[in-house]
KEDO-505049 format. One record per residue (C-alpha): x, y negated, z negated; residue in three letters. Coordinates in Angstrom, 1 decimal. Each point is the difference from the previous one (the first is absolute). Layout:
<rs>
- c1, c2, c3, res
- X, Y, Z, Ala
...
</rs>
This chain:
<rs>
- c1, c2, c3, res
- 8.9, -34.4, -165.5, Unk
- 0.1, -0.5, 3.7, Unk
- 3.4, -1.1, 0.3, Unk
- 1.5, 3.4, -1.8, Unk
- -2.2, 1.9, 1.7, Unk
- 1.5, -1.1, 3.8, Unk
- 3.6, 0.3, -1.5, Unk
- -0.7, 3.6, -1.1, Unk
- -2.1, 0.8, 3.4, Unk
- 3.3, -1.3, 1.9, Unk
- 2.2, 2.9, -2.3, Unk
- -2.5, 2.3, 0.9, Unk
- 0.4, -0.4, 3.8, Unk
- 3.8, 2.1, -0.4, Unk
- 0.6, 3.0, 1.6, Unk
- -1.6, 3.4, -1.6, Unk
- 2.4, 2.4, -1.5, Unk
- 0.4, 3.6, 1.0, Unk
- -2.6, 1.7, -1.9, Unk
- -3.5, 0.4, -0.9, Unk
- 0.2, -3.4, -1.8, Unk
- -1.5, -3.6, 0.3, Unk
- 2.4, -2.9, -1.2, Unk
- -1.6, -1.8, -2.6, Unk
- 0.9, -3.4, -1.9, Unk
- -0.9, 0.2, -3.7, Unk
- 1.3, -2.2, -3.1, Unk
- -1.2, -1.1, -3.7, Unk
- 0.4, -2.9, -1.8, Unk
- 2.2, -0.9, -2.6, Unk
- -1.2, 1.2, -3.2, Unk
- 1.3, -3.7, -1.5, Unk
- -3.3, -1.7, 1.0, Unk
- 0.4, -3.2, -1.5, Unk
- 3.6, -0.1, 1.7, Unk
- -0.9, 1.3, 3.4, Unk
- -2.4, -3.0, 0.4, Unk
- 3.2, -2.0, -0.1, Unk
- 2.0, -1.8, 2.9, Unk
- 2.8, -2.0, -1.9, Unk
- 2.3, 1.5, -2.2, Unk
- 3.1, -1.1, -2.1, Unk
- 2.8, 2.0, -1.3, Unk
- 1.6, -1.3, -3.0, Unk
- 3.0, 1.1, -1.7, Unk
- -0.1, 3.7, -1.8, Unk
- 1.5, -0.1, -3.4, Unk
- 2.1, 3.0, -1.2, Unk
- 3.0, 1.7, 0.9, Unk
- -1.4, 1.3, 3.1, Unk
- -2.7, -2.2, 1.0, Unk
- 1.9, -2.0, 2.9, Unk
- 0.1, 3.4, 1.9, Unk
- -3.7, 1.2, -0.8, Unk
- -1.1, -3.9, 1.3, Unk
- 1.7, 0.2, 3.0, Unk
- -1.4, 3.3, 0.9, Unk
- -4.0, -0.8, -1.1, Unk
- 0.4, -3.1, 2.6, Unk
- 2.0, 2.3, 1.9, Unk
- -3.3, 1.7, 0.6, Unk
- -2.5, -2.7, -0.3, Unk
- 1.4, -1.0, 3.3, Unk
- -0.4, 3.0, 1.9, Unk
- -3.7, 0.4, -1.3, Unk
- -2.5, 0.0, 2.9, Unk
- -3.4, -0.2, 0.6, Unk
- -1.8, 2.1, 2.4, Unk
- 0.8, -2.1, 2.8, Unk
- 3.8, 0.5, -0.6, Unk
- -0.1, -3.6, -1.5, Unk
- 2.2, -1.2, -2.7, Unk
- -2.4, 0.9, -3.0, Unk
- 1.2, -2.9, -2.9, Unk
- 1.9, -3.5, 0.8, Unk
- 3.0, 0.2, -2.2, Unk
- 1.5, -4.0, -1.1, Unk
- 3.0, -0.4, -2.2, Unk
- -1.3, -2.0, -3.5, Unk
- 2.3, -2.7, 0.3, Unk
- -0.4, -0.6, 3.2, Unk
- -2.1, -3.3, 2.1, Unk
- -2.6, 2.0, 2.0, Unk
- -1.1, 2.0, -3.4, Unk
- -1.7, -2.4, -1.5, Unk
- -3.8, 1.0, 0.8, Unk
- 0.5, 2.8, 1.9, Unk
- 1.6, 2.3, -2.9, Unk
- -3.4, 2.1, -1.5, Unk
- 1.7, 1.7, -2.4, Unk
- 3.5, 0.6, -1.4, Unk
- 1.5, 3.5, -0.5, Unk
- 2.9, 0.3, -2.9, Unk
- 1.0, 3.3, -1.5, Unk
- 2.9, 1.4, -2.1, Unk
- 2.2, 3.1, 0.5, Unk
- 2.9, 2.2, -1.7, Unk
- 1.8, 2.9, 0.5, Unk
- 1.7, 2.4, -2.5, Unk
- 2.3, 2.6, 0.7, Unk
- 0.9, 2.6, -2.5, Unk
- 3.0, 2.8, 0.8, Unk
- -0.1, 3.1, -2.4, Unk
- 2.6, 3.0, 0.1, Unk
- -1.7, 3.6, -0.9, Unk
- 1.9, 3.7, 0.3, Unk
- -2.5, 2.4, 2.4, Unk
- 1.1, 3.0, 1.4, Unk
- 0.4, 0.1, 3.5, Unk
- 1.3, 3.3, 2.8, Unk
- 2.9, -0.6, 1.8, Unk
- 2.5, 2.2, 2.0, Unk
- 2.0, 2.1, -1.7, Unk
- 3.4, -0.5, -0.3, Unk
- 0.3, -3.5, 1.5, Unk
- 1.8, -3.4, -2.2, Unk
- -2.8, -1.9, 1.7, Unk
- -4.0, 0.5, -0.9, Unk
- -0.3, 0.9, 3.7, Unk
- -3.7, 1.8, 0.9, Unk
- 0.3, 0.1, 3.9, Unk
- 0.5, 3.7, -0.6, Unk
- -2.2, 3.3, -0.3, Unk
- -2.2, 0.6, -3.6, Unk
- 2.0, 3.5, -0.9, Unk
- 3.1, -2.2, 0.2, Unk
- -1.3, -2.5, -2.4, Unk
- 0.5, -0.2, -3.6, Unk
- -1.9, -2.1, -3.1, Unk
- 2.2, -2.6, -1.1, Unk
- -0.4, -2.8, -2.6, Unk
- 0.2, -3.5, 1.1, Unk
- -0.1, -3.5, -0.9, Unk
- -3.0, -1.6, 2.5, Unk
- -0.9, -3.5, 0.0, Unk
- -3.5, -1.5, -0.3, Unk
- -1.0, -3.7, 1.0, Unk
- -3.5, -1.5, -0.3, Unk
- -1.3, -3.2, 1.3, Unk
- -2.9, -1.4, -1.1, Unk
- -1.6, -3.4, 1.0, Unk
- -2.5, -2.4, -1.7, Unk
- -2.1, -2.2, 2.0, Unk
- -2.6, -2.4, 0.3, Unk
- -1.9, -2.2, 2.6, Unk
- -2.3, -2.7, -0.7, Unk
- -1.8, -2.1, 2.3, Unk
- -2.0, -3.5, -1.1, Unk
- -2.3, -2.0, 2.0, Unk
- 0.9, -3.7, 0.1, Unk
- -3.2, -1.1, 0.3, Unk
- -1.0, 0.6, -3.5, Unk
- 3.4, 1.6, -1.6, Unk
- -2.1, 3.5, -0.6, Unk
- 2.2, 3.2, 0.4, Unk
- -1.6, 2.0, 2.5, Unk
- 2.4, 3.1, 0.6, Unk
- 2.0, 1.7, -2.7, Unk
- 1.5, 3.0, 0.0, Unk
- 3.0, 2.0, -1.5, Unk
- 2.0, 2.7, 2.1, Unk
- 2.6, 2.1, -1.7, Unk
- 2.3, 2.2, 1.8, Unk
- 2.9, 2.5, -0.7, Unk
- 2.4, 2.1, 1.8, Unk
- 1.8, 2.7, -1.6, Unk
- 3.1, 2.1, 1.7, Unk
- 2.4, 2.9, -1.4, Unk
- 2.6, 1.0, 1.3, Unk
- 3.2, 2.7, -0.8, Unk
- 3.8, 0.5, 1.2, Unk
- -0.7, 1.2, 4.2, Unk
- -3.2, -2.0, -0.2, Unk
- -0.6, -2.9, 2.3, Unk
- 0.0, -3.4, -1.8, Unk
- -2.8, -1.9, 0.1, Unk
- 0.2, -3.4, 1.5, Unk
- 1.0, -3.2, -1.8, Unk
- -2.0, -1.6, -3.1, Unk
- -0.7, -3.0, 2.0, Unk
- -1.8, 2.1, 2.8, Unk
- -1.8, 1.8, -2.2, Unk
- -1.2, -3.8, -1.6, Unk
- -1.1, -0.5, 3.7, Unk
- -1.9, 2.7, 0.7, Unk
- -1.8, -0.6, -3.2, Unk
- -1.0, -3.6, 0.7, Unk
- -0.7, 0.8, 3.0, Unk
- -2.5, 3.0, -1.4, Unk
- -1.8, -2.3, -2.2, Unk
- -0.4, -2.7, 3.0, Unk
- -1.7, 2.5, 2.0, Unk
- -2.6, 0.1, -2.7, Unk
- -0.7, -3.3, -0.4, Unk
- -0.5, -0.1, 3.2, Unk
- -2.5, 2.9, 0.2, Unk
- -1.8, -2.5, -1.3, Unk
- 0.2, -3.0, 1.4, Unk
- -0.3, 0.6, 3.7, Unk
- -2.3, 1.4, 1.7, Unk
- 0.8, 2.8, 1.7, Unk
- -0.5, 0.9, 4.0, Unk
- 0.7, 3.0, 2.0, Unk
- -0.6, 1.9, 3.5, Unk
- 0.6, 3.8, 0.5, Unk
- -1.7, 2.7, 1.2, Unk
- -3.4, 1.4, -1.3, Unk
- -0.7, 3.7, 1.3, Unk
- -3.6, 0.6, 1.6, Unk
- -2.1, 2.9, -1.1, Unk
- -0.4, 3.1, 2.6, Unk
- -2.5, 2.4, -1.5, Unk
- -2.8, 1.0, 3.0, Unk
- -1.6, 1.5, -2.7, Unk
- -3.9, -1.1, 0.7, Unk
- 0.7, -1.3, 4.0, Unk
- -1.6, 2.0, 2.4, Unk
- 3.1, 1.5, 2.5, Unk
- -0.6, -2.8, 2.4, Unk
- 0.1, -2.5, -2.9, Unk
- 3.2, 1.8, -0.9, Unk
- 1.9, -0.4, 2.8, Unk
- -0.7, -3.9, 0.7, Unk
- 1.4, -0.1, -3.9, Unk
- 3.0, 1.9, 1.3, Unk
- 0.7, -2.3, 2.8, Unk
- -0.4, -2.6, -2.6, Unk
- 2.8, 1.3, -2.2, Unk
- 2.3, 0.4, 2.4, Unk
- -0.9, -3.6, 1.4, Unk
- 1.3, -1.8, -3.3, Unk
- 3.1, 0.8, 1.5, Unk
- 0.0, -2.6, 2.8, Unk
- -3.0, -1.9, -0.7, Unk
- -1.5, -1.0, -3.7, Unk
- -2.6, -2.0, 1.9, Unk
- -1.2, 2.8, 2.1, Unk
- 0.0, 2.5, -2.6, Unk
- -2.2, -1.9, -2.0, Unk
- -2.7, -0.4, 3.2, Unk
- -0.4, 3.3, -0.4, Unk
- 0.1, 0.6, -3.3, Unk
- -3.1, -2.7, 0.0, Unk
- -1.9, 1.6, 2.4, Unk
- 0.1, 3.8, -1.6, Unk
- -0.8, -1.8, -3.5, Unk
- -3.5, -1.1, 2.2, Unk
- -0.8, 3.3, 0.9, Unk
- 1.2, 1.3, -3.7, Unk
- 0.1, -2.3, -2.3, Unk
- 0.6, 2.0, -3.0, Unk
- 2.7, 1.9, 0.9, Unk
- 2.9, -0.4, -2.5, Unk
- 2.9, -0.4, 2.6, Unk
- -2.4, -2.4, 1.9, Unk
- -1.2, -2.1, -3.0, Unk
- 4.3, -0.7, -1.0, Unk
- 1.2, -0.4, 3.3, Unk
- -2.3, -2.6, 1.3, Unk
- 0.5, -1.6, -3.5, Unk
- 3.8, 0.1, 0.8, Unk
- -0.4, -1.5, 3.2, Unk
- -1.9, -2.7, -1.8, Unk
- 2.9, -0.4, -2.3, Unk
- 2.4, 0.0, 3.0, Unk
- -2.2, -2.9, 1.4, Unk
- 0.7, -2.5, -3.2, Unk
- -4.1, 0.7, 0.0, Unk
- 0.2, 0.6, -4.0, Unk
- -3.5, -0.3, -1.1, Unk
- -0.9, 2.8, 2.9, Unk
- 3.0, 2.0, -1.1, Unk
- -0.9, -0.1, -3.8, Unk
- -4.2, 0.8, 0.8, Unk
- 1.3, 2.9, 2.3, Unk
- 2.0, 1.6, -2.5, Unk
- -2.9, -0.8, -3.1, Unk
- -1.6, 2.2, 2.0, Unk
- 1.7, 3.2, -0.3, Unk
- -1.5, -0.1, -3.6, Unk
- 2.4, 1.8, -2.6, Unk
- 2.6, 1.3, 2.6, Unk
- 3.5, -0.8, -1.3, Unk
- 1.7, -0.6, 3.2, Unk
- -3.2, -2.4, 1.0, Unk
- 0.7, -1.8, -3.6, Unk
- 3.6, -0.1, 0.1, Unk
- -0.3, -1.8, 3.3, Unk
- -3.2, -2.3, -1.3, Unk
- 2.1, -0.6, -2.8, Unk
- 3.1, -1.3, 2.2, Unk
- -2.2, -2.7, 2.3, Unk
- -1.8, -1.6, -3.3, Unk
- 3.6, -0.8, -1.2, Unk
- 0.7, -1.3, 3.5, Unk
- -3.0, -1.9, -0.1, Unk
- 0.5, -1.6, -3.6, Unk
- 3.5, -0.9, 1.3, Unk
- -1.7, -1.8, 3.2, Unk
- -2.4, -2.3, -2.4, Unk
- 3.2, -0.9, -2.2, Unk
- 1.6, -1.5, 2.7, Unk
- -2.7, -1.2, 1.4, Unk
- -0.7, -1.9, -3.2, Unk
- 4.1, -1.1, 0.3, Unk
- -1.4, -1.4, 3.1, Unk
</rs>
């Protein structure tokens, strides 16, 4: 764990932002467990009308997954290719289609009055109900992913992702864009989810601290004051503080998730998650416990990638 843990101390050392916030790294794992274990991975050839496009995109996106240390997360080898043999884990194939249906329907519509052409860039007293003809296209796409270990041929990620896109439009309407976008937004759509769950998933953005005084003597309040206003040019120092009030007070709500928080901003995970345990039944405190334990799960899973 030691080796994540210094990559996400080093992200952790960039400057505050402007507000009563610590910057905090957080991530989960990827919900494909037996994938995510993974290094080596094949694309094969899709079958079906569209699956050149949806293979393409899924190692599109198996390149650009990273691990927490902004590493490459999955070795990608072509199947045919010399180097393959013995590094290729598992082999990912799929299939894909599009359909596109285009339907014509009368609706009624308000326009402006006396104009040839269903212009509406005009007042609603100077519009009038008309009946025109409107046209109506849906695209739908069918897809699935499968992924098989080559160790033992067992399938160890399946999963179907449908899509569909649907757009009407009448005479002074704008057209919607081509079929063939719409076929690439779609495929791209249904990569995203695959996706979802095959990388893991890291992030860094602000967390806000907590300001209530409420059970600080006014002395006590003050230093926590001075604290707030010290996330702004100094995370590190913020958190001295915040440590030494949560000496003198330990229960103090504010207290008990900031100094967690500072844990968290620390890479110090196991301190972060106790600290917020300890707010007991207090949603923010278990929204935030929740948050490390995924961060911590994803740590082991890559640690177990080695």
């Amino acid at each position: 764990m030691r080796i994540h843990l210094l990559a996400i101390a080093a992200l952790a050392s960039a400057a505050p932002a402007g507000a009563e916030v610590l910057e905090i790294t957080w991530g989960r794992a990827a919900p494909a467990g037996e994938v995510a274990v993974l290094h080596g991975l094949a694309v094969a050839e899709f079958g079906g009308t569209d699956g050149a496009p949806l293979a393409a995109e899924i190692e599109r996106r198996l390149a650009e997954a990273h691990d927490a240390s902004g590493q490459s997360y999955y070795e990608l080898f072509a199947l045919d290719a010399r180097g393959a043999a013995g590094n290729v884990e598992a082999v990912v194939d799929g299939n894909a289609g599009a359909n596109i249906e285009e339907r014509r329907s009368q609706q009624r519509r308000r326009y402006c009055k006396g104009s040839d052409k269903p212009r509406t860039d005009c007042d609603n007293k100077d519009k009038e109900e008309r009946q025109v003809t409107c046209r109506t296209r849906a695209v739908s796409l069918v897809s699935d992913l499968r992924i098989a270990r080559e160790a033992d041929g067992r399938v160890i990620y399946r999963r179907s992702v449908p899509r569909r896109e649907e757009a009407t439009w009448c005479p002074g309407d704008a057209a919607p864009g081509s079929s063939e976008e719409a076929v690439r937004r779609l495929i791209g759509s249904a990569a995203a989810e695959y996706m979802n769950d095959l990388e893991p998933r890291w992030q860094r953005g602000d967390i806000r601290v907590l300001e209530s005084r409420k059970g600080l003597s006014g002395e006590q309040g003050e230093r926590l004051k001075a604290a707030l206003h010290t996330t702004k040019s100094s995370g590190e120092e913020a958190c001295r503080i915040f440590d030494e009030l949560a000496a003198e007070a330990p229960t103090q709500r504010s207290l008990m998730f900031n100094t967690a928080l500072c844990a968290e901003m620390r890479g110090d995970y196991d301190a972060a998650l106790v600290g917020f345990r300890r707010m007991g039944n207090d949603a923010q405190g278990a929204e935030a416990a929740e948050r490390v334990r995924a961060t911590i799960d994803a740590i082991a899973v890559e640690e177990e990638r080695g």
